[in-house]
N, C-alpha and C positions, 0 to 999 in steps of 0.2 A: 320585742327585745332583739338584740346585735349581741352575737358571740366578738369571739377575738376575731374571728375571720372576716365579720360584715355580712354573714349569713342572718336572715330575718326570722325569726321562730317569733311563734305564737302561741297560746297555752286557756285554758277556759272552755268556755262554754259553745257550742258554733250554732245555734238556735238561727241566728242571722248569717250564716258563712262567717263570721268572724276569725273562723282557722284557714278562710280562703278554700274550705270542701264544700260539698253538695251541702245542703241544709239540713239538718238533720239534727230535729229537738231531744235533747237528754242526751244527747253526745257530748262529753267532754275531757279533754286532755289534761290530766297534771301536770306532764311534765311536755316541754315545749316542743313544737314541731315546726319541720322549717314550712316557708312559702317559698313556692316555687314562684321566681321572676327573673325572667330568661334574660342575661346578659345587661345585669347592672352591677350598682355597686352602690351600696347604701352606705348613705352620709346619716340618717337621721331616723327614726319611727316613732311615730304618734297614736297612743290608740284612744276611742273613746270607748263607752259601755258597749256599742254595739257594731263599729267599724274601727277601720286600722290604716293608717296610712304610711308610705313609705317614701324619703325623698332622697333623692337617687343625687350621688355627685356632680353629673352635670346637670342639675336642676328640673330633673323630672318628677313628677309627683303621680305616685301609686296608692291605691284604696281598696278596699276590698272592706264588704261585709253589708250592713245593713243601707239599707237608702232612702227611709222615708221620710227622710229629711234633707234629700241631694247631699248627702255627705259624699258618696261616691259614684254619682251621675247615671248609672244605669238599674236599678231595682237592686233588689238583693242581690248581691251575684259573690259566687264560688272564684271566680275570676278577678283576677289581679287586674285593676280596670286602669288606664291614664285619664288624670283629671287636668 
C-alpha cells in the first residue's frame, strides 16, 4: 500500500521477506510498515501471496520477497531488489 505521502508500507506475514526483513516464519505485522527504498517515488505497488513489487515514477520496478518463481530475480531476499 501508498499513504498520502507515496511512502510503501507493507503489513502480513514475512515467512518469505514479504515485509522486505530477514525471514523470519510466524512474524507478522497488523498494522503496516514502511520499506525502506532509497531515493524513489512510488507511482504504483503490486503484491502477490508471497512477493511485492514496487514501480517507481520513472519506470523502475522494485520487488522484494519470495522467488521461487523469479518473481523477483534473486532467491528470497529481505532486499528491495531491481528487476
Amino acid at each position: 500500500m501508498m499513504n498520502d505521502d507515496d511512502e510503501v508500507r507493507c503489513f502480513g506475514d514475512n515467512a518469505f521477506a514479504q515485509l522486505a526483513r530477514s525471514m523470519d516464519a510466524g512474524v507478522e505485522e497488523s498494522v503496516p510498515v514502511p520499506i525502506e527504498i532509497a531515493s524513489i517515488t512510488a507511482r504504483s505497488v503490486t503484491a502477490g501471496a508471497r512477493h511485492a513489487c514496487v514501480n517507481t515514477t520513472d519506470g523502475a520496478l522494485f520487488c522484494w520477497g519470495d522467488n521461487r518463481e523469479d518473481q523477483v530475480q534473486t532467491g528470497p531476499s529481505p532486499v528491495v531488489t531491481p528487476v
